[in-house]
N, C-alpha and C positions, 0 to 999 in steps of 0.2 A: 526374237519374238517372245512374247510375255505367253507364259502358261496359261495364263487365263482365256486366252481365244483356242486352245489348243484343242480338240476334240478328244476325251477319254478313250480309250477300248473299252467296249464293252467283255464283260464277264463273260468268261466261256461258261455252259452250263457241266458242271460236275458228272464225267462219265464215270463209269464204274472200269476197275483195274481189270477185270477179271471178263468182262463180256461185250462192254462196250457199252450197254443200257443207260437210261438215266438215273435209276432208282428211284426212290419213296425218301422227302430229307425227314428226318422222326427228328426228334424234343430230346436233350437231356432225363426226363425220366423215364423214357423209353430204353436209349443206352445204357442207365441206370442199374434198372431192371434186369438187362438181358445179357449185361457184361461183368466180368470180376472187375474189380479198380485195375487192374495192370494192363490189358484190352483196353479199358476205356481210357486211360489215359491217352492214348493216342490221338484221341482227341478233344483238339483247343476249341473249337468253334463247332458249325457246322455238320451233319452224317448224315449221310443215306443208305437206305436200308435195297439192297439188290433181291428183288424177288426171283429170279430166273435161277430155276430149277436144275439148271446144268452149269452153274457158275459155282466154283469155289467161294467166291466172298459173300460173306456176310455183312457188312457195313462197311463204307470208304467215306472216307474225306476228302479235303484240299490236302495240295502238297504228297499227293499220295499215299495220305494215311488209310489202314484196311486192314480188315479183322477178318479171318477165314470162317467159313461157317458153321466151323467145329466150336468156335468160341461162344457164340451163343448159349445162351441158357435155355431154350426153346425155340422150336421149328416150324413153324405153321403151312398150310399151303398159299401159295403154290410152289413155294421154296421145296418144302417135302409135300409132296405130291400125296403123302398116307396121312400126314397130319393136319391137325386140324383145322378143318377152316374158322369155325370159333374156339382160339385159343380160350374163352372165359368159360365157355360151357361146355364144350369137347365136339361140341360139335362137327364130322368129317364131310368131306366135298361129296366121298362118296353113299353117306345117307342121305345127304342133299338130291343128292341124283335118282338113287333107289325110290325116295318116298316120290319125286314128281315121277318118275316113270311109276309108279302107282295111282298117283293119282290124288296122295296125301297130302295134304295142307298144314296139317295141325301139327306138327312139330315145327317144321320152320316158322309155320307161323309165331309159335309159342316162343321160338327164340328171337324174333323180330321184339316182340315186346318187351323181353328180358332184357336185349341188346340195348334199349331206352331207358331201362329202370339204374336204380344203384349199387347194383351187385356187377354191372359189366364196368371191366378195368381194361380196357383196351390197349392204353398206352403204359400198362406195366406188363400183360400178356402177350401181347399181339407185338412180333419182330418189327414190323411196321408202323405201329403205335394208333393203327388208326382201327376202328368198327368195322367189324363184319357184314352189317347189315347190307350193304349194296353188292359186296359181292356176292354173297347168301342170295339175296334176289335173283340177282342175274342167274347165278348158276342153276338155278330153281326154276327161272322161267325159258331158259334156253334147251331144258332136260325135259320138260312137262312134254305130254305128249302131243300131236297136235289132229284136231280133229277132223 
């Protein structure tokens, strides 16, 4: 029978070595940023960046490539739980939390703005490569208090 009537397998999705999660896949200058060359060389293609906070790894591949979380050049939450949730501004989960259970606006707010402008580098900060802003919200409008 001819290959071409053959049905493919599909792609399994990429779980993480270390916890079984799917990860976050980042960009080349995300690894860039957050790896030495010897770390990154591990990987050819493809990475995912493992947020769970109880997992060793820090980034995996295919073929089981993975970088433990010591390697990183920076830590952000929810990986570490103390640091920051805006790696660009320092901003932590737990001012986020303090100022809504106060009742404050104006700081997240001010960093929502910043997070848009051209001083936020997310995918050189951020282990993830990706903005703050939505998780910043969330955690801000899950923490506010309710009336």
């Amino acid at each position: 029978m001819s290959r071409a009537f053959m049905k493919e397998s599909e792609p399994e999705d990429l779980r993480c070595p270390g916890c079984g999660g799917p990860g976050e896949e980042v960009g080349r200058p995300t690894l860039e940023a957050q790896l030495a060359p010897e770390a990154l060389a591990v990987f050819k293609s493809e990475a995912h960046y493992c947020a769970d906070p109880a997992c060793g790894v820090g980034y995996f591949g295919a073929w089981g490539a993975s970088v433990p979380r010591e390697k990183l050049r920076s830590t952000a939450y929810p990986k570490n739980p103390d640091g920051p949730i805006c790696p660009c501004f320092g901003l932590t989960a737990a001012e986020v939390t303090a100022d809504a259970a106060a009742g404050r606006k104006d700081r997240v707010k001010a960093l929502l703005e910043r997070a848009r402008g051209p001083e936020a580098r997310c995918a050189e900060k951020s282990p993830d490569g990706r903005c703050c802003a939505a998780l910043v919200s969330r955690l801000f409008r899950e923490s506010f208090p309710s009336p």
